[in-house]
Every structure is written in structure tokens, then in C-alpha cells.
C-alpha positions in Angstrom: 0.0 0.0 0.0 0.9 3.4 -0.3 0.6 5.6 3.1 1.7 8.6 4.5 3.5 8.2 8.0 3.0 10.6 10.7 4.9 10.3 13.6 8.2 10.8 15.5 10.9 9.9 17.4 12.2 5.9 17.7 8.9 4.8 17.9 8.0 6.2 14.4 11.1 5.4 13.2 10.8 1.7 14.1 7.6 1.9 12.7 9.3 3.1 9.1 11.2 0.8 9.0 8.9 -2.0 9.8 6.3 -0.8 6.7 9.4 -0.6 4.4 10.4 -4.6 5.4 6.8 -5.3 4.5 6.6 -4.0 0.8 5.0 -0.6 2.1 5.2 2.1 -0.3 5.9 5.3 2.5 5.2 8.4 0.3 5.9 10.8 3.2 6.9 11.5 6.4 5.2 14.3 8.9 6.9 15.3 12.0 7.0 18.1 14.1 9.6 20.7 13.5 12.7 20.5 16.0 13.0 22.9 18.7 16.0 25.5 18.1 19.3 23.7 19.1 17.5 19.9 19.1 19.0 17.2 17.3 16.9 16.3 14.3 13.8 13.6 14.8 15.0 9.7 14.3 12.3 9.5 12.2 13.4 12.4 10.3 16.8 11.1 9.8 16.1 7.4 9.0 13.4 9.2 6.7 15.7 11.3 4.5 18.5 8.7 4.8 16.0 6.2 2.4 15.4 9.1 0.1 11.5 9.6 1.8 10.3 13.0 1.7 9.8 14.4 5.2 7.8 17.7 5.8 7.6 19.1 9.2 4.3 21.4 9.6 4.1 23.5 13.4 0.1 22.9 12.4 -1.4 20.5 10.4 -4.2 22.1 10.6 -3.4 25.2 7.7 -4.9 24.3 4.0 -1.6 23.8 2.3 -0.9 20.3 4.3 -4.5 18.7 3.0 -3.3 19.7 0.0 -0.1 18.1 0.4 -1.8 14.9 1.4 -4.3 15.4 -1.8 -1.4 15.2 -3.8 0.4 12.6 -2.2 -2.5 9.7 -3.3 -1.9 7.6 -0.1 -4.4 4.7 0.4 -3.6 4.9 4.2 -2.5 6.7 6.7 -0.3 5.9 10.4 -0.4 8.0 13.1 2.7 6.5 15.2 3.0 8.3 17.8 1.2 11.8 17.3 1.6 14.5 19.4 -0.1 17.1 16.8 -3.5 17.3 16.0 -4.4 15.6 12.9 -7.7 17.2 11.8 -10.8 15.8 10.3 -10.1 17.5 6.7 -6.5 15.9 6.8 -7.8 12.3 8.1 -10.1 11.9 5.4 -7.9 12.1 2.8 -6.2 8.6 2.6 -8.3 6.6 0.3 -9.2 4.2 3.4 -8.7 6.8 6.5 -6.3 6.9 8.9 -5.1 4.3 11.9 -3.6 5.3 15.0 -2.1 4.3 18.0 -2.6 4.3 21.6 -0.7 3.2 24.3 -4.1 1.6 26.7 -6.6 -0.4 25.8 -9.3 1.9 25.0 -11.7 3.2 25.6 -9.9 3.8 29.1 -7.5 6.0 29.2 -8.1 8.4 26.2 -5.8 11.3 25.8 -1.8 12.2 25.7 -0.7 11.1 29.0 -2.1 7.7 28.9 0.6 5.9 30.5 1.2 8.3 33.5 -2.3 7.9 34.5 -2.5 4.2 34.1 0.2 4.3 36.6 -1.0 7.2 38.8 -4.7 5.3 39.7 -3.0 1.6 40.6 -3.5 -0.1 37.3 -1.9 -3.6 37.2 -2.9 -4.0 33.5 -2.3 -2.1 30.5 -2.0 -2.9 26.6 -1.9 -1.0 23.6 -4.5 0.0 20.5 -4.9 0.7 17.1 -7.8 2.4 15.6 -9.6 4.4 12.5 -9.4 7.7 13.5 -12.2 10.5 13.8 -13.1 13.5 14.9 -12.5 12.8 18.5 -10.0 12.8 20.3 -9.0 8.8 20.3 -12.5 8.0 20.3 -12.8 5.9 16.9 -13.6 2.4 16.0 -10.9 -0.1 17.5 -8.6 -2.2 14.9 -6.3 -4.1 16.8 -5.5 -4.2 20.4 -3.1 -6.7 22.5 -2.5 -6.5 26.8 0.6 -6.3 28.8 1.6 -6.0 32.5 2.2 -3.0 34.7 4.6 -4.3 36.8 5.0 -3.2 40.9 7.5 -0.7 40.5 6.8 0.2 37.2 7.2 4.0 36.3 5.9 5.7 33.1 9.7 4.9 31.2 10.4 1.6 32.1 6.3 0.7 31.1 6.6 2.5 27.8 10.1 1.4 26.7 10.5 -2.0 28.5 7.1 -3.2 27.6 4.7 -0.7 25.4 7.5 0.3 23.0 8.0 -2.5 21.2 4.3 -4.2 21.3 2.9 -0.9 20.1 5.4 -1.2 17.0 4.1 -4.6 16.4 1.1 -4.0 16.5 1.2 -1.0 14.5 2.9 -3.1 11.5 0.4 -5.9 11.9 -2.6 -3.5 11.4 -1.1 -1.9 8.3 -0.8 -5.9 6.7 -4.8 -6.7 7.9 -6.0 -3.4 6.3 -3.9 -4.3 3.1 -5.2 -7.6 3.2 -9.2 -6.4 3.5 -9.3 -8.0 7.1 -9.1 -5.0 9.2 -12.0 -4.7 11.7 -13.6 -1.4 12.7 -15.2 -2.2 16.5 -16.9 0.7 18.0 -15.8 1.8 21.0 -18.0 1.7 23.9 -17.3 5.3 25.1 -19.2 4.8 28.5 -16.8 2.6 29.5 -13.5 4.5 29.7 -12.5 8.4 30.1 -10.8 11.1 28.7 -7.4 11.9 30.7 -6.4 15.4 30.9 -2.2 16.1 30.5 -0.5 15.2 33.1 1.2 18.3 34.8 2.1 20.1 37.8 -1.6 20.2 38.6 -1.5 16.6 39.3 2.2 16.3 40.7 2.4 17.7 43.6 2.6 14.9 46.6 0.1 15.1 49.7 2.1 13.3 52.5 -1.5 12.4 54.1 -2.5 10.6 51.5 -1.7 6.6 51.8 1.6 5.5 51.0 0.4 3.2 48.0 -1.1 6.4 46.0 2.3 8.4 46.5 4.1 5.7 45.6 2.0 5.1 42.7 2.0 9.3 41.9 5.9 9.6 42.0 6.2 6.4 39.5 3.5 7.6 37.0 5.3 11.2 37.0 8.9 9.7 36.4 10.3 11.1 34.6 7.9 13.9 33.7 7.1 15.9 34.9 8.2 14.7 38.2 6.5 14.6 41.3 7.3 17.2 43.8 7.3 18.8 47.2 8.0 22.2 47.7 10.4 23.3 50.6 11.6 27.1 51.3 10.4 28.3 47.6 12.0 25.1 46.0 10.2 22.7 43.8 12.1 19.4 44.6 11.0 16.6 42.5 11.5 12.7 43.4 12.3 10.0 41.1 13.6 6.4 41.0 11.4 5.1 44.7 10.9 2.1 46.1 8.6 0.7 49.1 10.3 0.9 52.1 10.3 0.9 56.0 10.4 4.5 57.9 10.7 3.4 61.0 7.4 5.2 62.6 8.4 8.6 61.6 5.2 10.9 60.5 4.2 11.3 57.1 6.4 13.2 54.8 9.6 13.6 57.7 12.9 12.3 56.3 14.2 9.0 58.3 17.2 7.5 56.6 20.0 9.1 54.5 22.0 6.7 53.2 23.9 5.4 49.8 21.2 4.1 48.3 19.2 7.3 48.5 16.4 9.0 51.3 14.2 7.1 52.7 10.3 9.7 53.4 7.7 8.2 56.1 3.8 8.1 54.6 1.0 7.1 55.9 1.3 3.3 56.5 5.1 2.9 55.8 8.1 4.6 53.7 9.3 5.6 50.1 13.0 5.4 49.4 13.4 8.0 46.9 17.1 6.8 44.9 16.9 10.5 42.8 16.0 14.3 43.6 15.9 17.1 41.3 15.5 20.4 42.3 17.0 22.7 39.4 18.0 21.1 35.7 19.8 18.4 37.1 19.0 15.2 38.2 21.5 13.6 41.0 21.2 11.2 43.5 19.0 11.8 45.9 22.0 11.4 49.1 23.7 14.2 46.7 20.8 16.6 46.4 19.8 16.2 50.1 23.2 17.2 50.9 23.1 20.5 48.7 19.5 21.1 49.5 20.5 20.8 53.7 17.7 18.0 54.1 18.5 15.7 57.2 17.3 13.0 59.2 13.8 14.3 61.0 13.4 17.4 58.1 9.9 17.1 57.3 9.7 17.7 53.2 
């Protein structure tokens, strides 16, 4: 088939690669422009290295890229990993749609921070979908979906990369070959069933020490590594990364009771977080390290 593939970074790119394995005729690549100083998009490079034209649009919602797609004849296009709107006028240009993926099984989970929120609200399983696109945001007919694990101490990188990353890809490839074949469903979704997720930010990220020790736990893992859950201490924003379950030896919620090697161990309400990194400016460091420059101590309640 012929297609237009919009997308970036590795996970695009792995998906590039995978159509051009298959036979797939890839007439063009969209991806976002690069911020000033960035190093170009994977998908960008591995695009123009095989000669594929690549167009980078800060919209796609301006007339001139519907006409780009007009004149491109795809019979399909792949959203891999979209982080631009794709609007209706563009989607319904590809002789046979669009197809996207998701990284949960839908209908739960809808919107761009899927996997922090999966994390963030206890979720023990987790998969990935592909579906036809429409005019909502992913609210259109399921293609293909396949589950995976969400493991105890899980955070929103190691579930994308170590598990989602790779699966999504497959499954990506494997819905482009059933709708070449004429074999590709088109389930509705039962939108009463799941939710819409807003963007996880610093809304969301900020920690409540009286809260139970499971939903912390669960908070700072969802929000590594962005955007981070935080406390706040003298004016600084201190985000924690990298924890593990651990005993606090009865101190009260949120009071520091171990420094050690291994990081800094936080009391919460029915045990302890050993938190192994800190940040509190641009860098990330150990969390021993930053205590030390931030003048944390045993008993210092964050």
C-alpha cells in the first residue's frame, strides 16, 4: 500500500522501518519541527537517509498540508506516535482513513498522558491499540488491540520502553498488513466505559504526604520522569524519582528517616518511600547528593 506516515521519534522510526520490510510504499513522512538547538527527529533522519520525503508542519491544521496529502495519493494513513492534531479534513484524505495508535486499551485512558495515568490510579494492566481515526480525540472504532503487564514498580519509562515500546510497534505493522489484506475490523468503541485523561502536569504532581503511602508511591512512579513529582520546601520545587517501598521506622508522614547510599528514605502514611533520585533545578543527582546540597536531614519534614 501506499501511506503517508505521521509520527516521531524511535517509535516512528521503528515503525518506518517495519512498513518498508513489509513492501509498504511510504510516500511521506510528517513530523513536528525540532525545537531551536534539538537534534533532528529519528524518524526524520532514517526518513531522508532512504530518500523519503519528510515535511515538518508547526500545524497541520493550515490548508496547504490537506493539499499536500491530496497530492500525495496515499491509500492509508499511520499516526505512530502523534503529538499534533491531525484534523478531520486531513484524516479523510487517505483513500481508506487513517489508523492510530494508543498506548491503553481503549476506551480507558483516552488522551496524551495515557501511561502516567494508568500508573498514577493503581493499574496492574495495561495494553496498547490501534484504531480508525475521527473527529474525537481517540474515540474511533478499535482495529487491533493486544494487553501487557504493569509491573510493581513500574514507572511511566520503564512501562513505555520495556514493555509498550515495542508491542505498540508490532502491532502497529500488523494493522497496516490486515487493512492491506481487507481483514481489518472497525469495533466501536463503547465510550461509557472508559474516560478522557487530561495532560499530566504540575496540577497533578504535587505529593500530599496524608495521602496513603500506596497512592504516593504510585504518583511519584506515573510522574517519572515527567514531569516529576514534587514537594516544595523554602520556595524550591524538589521533584523525586527512582522510589521504592520501604520501612520508615514510625516517623510521621512526609519527615525524612534515613540518608543513606542508596538514597532517602520519606515516612507516609502506613510505611516509607525510598526515593534513589531528587531534582531540584536542571539536574538530576542522587538523591543522598541533592539532600546534601539542599541541607535535608534525618527528621526534616519535606
Amino acid at each position: 500500500m501506499r501511506l503517508i506516515l505521521i509520527g516521531q521519534a524511535a517509535f516512528a522510526e521503528k515503525v518506518l522501518d517495519g512498513l518498508r520490510e513489509r513492501g509498504h510504499d511510504v510516500a511521506a513522512v510528517y513530523c513536528p519541527p525540532e525545537r531551536p538547538g534539538a537534534r533532528p527527529d529519528p524518524v526524520k533522519v532514517r526518513a531522508e537517509a532512504l530518500g523519503i520525503p519528510v515535511r515538518q508542519h508547526r500545524s497541520l491544521k493550515g490548508a496547504e498540508v490537506q493539499k499536500e496529502f491530496e497530492e500525495l495519493r496515499a491509500d492509508l494513513g499511520v499516526l505512530a506516535y502523534v503529538t499534533q492534531i491531525v484534523p478531520q479534513n486531513v484524516i479523510d484524505v487517505p483513500r481508506l482513513g487513517c489508523i492510530c495508535f494508543h498506548p491503553s486499551l481503549l476506551p480507558r485512558y483516552r488522551g496524551g498522558s495515557a501511561i502516567p495515568w494508568q500508573i498514577i490510579k493503581g493499574e496492574t494492566r495495561t495494553g496498547v491499540t490501534v484504531f480508525w481515526t475521527d473527529a474525537g480525540i481517540d474515540t474511533g472504532p478499535i482495529l487491533l488491540q493486544k494487553e501487557a503487564s504493569i509491573g510493581p514498580d513500574d514507572t511511566a519509562a520503564s512501562l513505555y520502553y520495556d514493555k509498550l515500546f515495542q508491542l505498540g510497534v508490532d502491532v502497529v505493522l500488523e494493522s497496516v498488513d490486515l487493512v492491506a489484506a481487507g481483514k481489518a475490523p472497525k469495533i466501536p468503541q463503547d465510550l461509557a466505559a472508559g474516560h478522557y485523561d487530561p495532560l499530566c502536569t504540575d496540577e497533578h504532581a504535587r505529593i500530599d504526604w496524608s495521602r496513603p503511602v500506596d497512592e504516593i508511591y504510585n504518583l511519584i512512579r506515573g510522574c517519572d520522569p515527567n514531569p516529576g513529582a514534587f514537594v516544595e520546601r523554602d520556595g524550591t520545587r524538589i521533584r523525586l524519582f527512582d522510589a521504592r517501598r520501604a520501612e520508615a521506622d514510625h516517623a510521621a508522614p512526609g519527615v525524612i528517616a534515613a540518608i543513606d547510599d542508596r538514597g532517602i528514605v520519606i515516612a507516609a502514611a502506613g510505611g516509607g518511600l525510598r526515593i534513589g533520585k531528587m531534582r531540584a533545578a536542571d539536574k538530576k543527582v542522587s538523591a543522598k547528593e541533592a539532600a546534601a546540597a539542599l541541607g535535608l536531614s534525618v527528621g526534616v519534614k519535606l
